[in-house]
C-alpha positions as CSV (number, residue, x, y, z in Angstrom):
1,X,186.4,-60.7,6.5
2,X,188.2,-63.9,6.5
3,X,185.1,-65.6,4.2
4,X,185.3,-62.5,2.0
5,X,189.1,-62.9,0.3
6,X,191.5,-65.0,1.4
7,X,194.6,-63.1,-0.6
8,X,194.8,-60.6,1.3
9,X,197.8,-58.9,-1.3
10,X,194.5,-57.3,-2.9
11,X,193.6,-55.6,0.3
12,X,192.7,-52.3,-2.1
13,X,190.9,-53.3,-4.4
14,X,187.4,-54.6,-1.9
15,X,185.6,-52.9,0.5
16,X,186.5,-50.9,3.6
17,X,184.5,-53.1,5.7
18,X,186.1,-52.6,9.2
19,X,185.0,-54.9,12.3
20,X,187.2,-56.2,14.9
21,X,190.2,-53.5,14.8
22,X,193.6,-53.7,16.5
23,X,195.3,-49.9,16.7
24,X,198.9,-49.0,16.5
25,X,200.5,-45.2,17.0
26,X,204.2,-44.0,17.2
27,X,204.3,-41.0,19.8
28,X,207.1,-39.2,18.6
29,X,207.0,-35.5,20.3
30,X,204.4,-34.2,23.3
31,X,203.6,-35.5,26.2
32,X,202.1,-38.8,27.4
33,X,198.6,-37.3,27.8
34,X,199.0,-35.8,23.8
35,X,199.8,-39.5,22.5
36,X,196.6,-40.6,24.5
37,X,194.4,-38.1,23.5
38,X,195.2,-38.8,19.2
39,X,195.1,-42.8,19.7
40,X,191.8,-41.5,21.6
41,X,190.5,-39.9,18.4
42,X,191.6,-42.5,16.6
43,X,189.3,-45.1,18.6
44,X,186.7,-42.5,18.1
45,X,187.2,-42.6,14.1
46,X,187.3,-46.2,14.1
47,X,183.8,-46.8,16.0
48,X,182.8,-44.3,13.6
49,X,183.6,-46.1,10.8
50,X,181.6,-49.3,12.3
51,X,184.5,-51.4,13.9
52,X,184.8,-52.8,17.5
53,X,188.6,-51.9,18.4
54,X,190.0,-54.4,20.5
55,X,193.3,-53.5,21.8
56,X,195.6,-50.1,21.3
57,X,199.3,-50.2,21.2
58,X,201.7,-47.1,20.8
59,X,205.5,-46.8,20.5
60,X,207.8,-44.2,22.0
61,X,210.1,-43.0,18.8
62,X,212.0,-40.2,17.5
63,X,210.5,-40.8,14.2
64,X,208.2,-44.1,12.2
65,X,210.4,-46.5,11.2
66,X,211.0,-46.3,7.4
67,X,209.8,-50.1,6.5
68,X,206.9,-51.1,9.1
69,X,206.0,-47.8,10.6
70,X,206.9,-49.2,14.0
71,X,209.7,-51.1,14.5
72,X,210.1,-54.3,13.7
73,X,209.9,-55.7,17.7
74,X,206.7,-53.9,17.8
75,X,205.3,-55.4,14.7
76,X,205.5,-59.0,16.2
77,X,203.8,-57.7,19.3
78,X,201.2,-56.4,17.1
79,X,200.9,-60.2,15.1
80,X,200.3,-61.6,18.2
81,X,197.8,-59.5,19.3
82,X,195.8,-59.5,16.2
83,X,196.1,-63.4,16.7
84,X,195.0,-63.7,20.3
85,X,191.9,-61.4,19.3
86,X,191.2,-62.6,15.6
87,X,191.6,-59.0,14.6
88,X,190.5,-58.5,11.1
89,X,192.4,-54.9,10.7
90,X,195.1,-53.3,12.1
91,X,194.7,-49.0,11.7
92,X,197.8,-46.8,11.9
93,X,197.4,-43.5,13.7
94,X,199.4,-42.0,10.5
95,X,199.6,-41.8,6.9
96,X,201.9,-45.0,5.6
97,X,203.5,-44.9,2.1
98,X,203.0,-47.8,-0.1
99,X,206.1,-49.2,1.5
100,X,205.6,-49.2,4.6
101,X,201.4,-50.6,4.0
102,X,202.9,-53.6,2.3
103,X,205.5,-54.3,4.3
104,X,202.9,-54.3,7.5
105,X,200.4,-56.4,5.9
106,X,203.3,-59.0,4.9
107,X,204.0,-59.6,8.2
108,X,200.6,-59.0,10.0
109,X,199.0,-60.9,7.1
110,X,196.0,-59.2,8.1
111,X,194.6,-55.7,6.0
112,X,196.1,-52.4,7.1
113,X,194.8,-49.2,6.2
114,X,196.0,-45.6,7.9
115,X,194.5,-42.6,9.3
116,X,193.6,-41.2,6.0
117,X,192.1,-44.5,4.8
118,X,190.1,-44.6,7.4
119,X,189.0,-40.8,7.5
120,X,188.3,-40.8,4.0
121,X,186.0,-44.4,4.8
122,X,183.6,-42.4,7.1
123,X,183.6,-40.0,4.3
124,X,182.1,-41.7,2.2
125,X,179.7,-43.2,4.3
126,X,178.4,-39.8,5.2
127,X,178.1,-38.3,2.0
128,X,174.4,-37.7,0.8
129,X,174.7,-34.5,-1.8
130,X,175.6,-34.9,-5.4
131,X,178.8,-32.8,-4.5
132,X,179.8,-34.4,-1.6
133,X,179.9,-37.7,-3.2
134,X,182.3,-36.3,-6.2
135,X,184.6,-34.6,-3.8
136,X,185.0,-37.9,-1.8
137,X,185.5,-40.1,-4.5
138,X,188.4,-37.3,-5.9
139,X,190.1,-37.7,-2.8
140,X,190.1,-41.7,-2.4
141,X,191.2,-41.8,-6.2
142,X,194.1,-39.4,-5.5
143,X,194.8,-41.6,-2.4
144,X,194.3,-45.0,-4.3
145,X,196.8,-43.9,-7.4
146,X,199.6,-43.8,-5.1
147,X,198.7,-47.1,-3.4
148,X,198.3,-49.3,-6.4
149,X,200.6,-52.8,-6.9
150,X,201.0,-55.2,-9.1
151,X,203.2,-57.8,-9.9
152,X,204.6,-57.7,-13.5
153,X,203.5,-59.9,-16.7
154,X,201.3,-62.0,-14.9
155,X,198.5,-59.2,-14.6
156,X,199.8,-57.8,-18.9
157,X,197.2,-57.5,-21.2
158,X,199.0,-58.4,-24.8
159,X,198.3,-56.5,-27.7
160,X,198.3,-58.6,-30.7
161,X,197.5,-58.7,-34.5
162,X,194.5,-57.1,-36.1
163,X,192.5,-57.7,-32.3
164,X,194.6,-55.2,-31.3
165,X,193.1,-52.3,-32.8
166,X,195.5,-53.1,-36.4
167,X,198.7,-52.9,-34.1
168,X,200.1,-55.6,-36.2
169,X,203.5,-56.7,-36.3
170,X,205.6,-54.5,-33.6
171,X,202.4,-54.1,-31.4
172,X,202.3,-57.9,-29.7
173,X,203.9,-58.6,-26.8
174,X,203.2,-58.4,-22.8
175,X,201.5,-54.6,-23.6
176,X,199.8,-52.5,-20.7
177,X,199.9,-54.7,-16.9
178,X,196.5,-54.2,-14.8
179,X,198.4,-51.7,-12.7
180,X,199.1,-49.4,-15.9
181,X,195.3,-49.6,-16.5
182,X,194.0,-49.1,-13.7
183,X,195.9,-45.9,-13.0
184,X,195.0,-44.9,-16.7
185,X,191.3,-45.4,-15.7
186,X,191.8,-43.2,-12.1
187,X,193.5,-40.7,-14.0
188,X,190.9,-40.0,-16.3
189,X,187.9,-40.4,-13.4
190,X,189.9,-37.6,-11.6
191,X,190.0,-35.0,-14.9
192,X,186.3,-36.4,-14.8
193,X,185.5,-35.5,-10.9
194,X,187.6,-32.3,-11.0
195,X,185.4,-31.1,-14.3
196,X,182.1,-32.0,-12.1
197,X,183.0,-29.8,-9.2
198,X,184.4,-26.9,-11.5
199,X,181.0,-26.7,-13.1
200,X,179.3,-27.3,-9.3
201,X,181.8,-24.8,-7.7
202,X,180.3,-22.0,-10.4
203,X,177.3,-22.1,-9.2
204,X,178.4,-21.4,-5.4
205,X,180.4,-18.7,-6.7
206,X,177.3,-17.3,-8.4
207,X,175.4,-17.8,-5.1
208,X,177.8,-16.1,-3.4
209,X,178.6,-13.0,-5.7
210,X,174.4,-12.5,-5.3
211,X,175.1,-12.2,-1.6
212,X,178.0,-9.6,-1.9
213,X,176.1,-7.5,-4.6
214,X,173.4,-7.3,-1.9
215,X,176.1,-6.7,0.4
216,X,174.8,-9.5,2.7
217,X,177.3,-10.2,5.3
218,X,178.0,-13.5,5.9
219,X,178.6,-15.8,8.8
220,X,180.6,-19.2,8.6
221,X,180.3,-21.9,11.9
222,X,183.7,-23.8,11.9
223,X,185.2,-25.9,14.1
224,X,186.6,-29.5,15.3
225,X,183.9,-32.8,13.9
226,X,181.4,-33.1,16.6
227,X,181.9,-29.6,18.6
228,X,178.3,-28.9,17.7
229,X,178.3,-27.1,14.9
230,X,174.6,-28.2,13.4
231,X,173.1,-27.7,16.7
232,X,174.3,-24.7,17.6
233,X,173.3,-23.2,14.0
234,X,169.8,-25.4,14.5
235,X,169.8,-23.3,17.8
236,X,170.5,-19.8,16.0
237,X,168.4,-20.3,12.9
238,X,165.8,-23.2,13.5
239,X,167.8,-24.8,10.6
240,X,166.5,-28.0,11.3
241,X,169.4,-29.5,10.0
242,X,170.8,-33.7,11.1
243,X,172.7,-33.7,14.1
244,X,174.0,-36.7,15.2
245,X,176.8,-37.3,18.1
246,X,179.0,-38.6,15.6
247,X,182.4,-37.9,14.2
248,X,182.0,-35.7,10.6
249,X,178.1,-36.3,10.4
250,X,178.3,-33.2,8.1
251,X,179.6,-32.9,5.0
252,X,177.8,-30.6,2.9
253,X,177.6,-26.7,3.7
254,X,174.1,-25.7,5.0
255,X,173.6,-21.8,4.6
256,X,170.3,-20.2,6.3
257,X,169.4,-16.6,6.4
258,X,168.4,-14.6,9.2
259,X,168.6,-11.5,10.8
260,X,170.2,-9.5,13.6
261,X,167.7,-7.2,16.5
262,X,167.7,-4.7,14.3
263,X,166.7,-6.4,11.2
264,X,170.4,-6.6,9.2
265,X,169.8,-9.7,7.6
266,X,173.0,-12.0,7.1
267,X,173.6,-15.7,6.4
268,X,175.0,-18.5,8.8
269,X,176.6,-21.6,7.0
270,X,177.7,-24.7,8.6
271,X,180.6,-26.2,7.3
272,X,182.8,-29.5,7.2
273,X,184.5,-29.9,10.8
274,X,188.1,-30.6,10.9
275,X,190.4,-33.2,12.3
276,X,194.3,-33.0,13.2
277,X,196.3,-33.8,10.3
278,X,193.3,-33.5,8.0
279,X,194.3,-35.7,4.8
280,X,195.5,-32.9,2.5
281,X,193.7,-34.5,-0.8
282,X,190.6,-34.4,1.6
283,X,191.4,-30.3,2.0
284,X,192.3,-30.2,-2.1
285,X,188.6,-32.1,-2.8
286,X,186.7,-30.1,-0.3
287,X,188.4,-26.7,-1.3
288,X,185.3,-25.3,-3.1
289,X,183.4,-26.0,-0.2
290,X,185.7,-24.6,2.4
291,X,186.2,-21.5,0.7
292,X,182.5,-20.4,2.2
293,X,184.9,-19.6,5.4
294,X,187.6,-17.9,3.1
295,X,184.3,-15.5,2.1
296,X,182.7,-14.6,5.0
297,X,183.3,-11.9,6.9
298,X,183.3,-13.5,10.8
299,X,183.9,-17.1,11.7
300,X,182.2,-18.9,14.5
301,X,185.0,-20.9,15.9
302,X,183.2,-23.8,17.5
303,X,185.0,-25.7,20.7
304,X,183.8,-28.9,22.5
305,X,184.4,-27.2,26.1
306,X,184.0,-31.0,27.2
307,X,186.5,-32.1,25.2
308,X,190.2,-34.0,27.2
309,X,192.2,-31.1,24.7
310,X,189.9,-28.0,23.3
311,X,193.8,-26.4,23.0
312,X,194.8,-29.0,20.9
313,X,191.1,-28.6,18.4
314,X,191.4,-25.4,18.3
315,X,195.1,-25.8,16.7
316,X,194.2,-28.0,14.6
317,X,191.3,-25.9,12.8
318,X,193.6,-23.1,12.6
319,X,196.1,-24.9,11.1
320,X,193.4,-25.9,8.1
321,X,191.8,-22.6,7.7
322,X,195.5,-21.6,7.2
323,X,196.0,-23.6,4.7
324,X,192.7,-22.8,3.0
325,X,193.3,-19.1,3.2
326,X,190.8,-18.3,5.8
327,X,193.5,-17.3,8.9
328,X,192.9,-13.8,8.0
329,X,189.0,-13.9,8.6
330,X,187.5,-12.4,11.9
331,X,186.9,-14.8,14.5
332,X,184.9,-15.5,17.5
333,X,185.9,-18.1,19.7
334,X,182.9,-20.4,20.9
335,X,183.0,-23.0,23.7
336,X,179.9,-25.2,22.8
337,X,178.3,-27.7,25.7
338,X,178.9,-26.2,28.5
339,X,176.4,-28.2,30.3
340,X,178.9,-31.0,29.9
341,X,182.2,-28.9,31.8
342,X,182.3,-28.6,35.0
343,X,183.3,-25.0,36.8
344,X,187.1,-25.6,37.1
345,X,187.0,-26.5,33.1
346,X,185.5,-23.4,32.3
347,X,187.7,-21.6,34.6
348,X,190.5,-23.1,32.8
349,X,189.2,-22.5,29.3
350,X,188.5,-18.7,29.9
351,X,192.2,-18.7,30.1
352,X,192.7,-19.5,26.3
353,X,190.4,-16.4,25.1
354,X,189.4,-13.9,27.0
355,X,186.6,-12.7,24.6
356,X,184.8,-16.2,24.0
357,X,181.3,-16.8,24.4
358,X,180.5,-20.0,26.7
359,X,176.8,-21.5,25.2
360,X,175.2,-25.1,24.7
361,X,173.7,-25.2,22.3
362,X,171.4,-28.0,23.5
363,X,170.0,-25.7,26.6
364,X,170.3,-22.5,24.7
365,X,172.6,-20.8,27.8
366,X,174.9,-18.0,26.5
367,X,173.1,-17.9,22.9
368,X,171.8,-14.2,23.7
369,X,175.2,-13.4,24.2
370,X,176.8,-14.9,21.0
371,X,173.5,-13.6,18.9
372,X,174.9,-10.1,20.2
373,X,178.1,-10.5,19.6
374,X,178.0,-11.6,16.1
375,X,175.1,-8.6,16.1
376,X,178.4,-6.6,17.4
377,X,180.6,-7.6,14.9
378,X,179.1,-7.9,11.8
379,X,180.3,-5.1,9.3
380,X,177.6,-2.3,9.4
381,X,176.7,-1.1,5.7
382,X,178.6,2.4,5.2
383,X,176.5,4.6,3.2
384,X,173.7,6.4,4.9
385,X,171.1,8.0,3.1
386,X,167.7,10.0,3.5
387,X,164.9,9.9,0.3
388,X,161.8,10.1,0.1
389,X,160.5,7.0,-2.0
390,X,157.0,7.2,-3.6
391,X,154.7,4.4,-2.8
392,X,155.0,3.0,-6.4
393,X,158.8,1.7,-5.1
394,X,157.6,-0.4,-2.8
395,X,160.2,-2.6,-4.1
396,X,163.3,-0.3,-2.8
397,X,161.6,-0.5,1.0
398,X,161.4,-3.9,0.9
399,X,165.1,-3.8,-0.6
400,X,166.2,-1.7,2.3
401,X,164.5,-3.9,5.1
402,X,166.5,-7.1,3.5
403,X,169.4,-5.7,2.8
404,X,170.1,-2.6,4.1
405,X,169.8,-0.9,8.0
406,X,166.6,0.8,8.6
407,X,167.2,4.0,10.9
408,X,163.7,5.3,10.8
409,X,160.4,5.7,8.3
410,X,157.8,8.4,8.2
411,X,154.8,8.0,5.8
412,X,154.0,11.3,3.7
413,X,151.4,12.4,1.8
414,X,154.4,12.1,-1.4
415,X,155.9,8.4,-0.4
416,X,157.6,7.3,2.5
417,X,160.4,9.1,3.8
418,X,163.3,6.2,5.0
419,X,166.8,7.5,6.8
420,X,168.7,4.3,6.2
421,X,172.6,2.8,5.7
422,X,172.4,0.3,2.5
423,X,175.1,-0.7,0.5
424,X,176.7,1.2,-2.7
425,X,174.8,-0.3,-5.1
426,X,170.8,0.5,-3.8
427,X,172.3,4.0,-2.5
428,X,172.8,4.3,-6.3
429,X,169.0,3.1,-7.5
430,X,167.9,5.5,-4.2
431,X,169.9,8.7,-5.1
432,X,166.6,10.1,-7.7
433,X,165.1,10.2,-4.2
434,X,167.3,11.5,-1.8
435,X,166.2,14.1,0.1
436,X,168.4,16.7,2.0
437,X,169.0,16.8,5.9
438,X,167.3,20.2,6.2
């Protein structure tokens, strides 16, 4: 870091390239245990992000300090930390205005970044699809436009004479500074991005108004980062899908079909985990993507079960399905690696829902149970019909068996004689062949 620039005022504008990390946290509310568990997290996120933290300091307050984020005794414990360890970076476990970011980096002289910096860094490291990529680079531009500095004349770019594009007299002088450009040119890259993932977010809609015209009902696996959300839907649907033990190792939706015992077919899609105070341009970028909870009809919940504070994740991924839209879904609470709690744990956790499933995904214990509890409470197709369909509609049998609830079939000498519950609109293309009960 130190070979790479040695003005460390233009922290923004190079790489996030984290290595030897100092942390810093203000616990302002909860107990000592709740500060632990976040700067915790926040260890977690850093090593995530490819840095060796080195030391961890937090400060009892009623709220951050306004200028430094901790206060100003605290900041020169923090310089001499960072000197007795040769910390490159200092992290914040919180979101710091521009202020407050320059302020600590004047007096630190080292780079500081916050929570959001740093969530949005493993981000981007972890995107791989076309969409991804767009809807992380939205959200570190909206980020970066409120963090831009510069300092006055010295960065202008003068307009002058017929150079100027025929400004001419009345158009020289110190024109537009390099901040004024730079948050022209992130400006129009976001009206840029946000086009992209309109014309991207179409197509899912399409995707998903096929499914609902086939009336195919719709699973979504959400959860905290790293509950085990991929391997649990690996588990359910031989997705074969990357899992990795890693904080937000997924960021693009996966959606699988399959089907329940008695052959209702339905789709499971894993989704982005969440994180307490989620960055809310991360939510805004990854809306279109999130709204594949807001659509389905049940939610997998996902827990860690080994986790210091499953309470606390499952707070936090309510409070972002709220915010989404999504709180009024169905729900099924899932404690995932159970292999890793002990019996008291589970005791305890059985407490916080008394109809959760308790599975690992990684053994496969308790995934009969959840497969016949989502079978349970998936909605059940309404209309029930009987017709006899000749053999030249093969087409509508194999309609009913993918999309529809077979009851029974009897082969006749005129077609094949289905009792079945299917949705409205293949109830409609069946009614020339319905036959009566009698």
């Amino acid at each position: 870091m130190s070979t790479q620039l040695t003005d460390i005022s233009e922290v923004e504008y190079r790489d996030l390239q984290l290595e030897r990390v100092v942390l810093v946290g203000v616990w302002m509310s909860g107990s000592a245990a709740d500060a632990e568990n976040s700067m915790a997290e926040l260890r977690l996120l850093a090593e995530t992000a490819g840095a060796e933290v080195l030391d961890a300091l937090v400060q009892r307050r009623s709220h951050p300090d306004a200028a430094t984020f901790v206060g100003r005794g605290k900041v020169d414990e923090v310089r001499e930390v960072v000197i007795a360890t040769a910390a490159d970076t200092v992290i914040a476990d919180g979101e710091l205005d521009p202020a407050q970011l320059r302020n600590l980096e004047d007096r630190l002289q080292v780079k500081v970044i916050d929570r959001t910096g740093l969530i949005l860094d493993i981000f981007a490291q972890h995107a791989k699809s076309v969409e991804g990529k767009a809807q992380v680079e939205l959200a570190q531009l909206q980020y970066l436009r409120q963090r831009l500095r510069g300092w006055g004349g010295n960065l202008s770019r003068q307009a002058g004479g017929r150079a100027a594009g025929g400004a001419g007299i009345g158009g020289r002088g110190p024109g537009e500074t390099k901040i004024e450009t730079d948050r022209r040119r992130i400006k129009t890259r976001i009206a840029i991005l946000r086009r992209k993932l309109r014309d991207m977010d179409a197509v899912r809609a399409t995707t998903r108004a096929e499914r609902r015209r086939n009336a195919v009902p719709s699973v979504a696996i959400v959860g905290y980062t790293n509950a085990g959300k991929s391997s649990l839907l690996n588990r359910l649907t031989g997705a074969g899908v990357l899992v990795q033990d890693a904080l937000f190792a997924t960021l693009d939706p996966t959606t699988r079909r399959t089907a329940t015992g008695d052959g209702r077919v339905y789709t499971l899609t894993d989704t982005v985990g969440f994180v307490r105070n989620l960055p809310h341009d991360l939510v805004e970028a990854f809306r279109s993507t999130l709204e594949e909870s807001v659509e389905a009809d049940l939610l997998l919940h996902v827990v860690d079960a080994s986790d210091a504070d499953p309470a606390g994740q499952i707070r936090a991924v309510r409070t972002v399905l709220a915010e989404i839209g999504a709180s009024g879904v169905a729900e099924q609470l899932v404690f995932n690696k159970v292999d890793l709690a002990d019996a008291d744990r589970i005791t305890e956790l059985r407490t916080l829902d008394a109809g959760a499933i308790f599975v690992s995904a990684r053994t496969g214990e308790g995934i009969e149970e959840l497969l016949a509890r989502v079978e349970e409470r998936l909605p059940r197709l309404q209309i029930e019909i009987r017709a006899l369909v000749p053999y030249a509609r093969g087409d509508l049998i194999d309609r009913i068996h993918k999309a529809g609830e077979l009851i029974s079939t009897e082969h006749t000498g005129d077609g094949t004689l289905v009792v079945a519950r299917v949705a409205p609109a293949l109830a409609d293309e069946l009614s020339p062949f319905v036959q009566d009960a009698s």
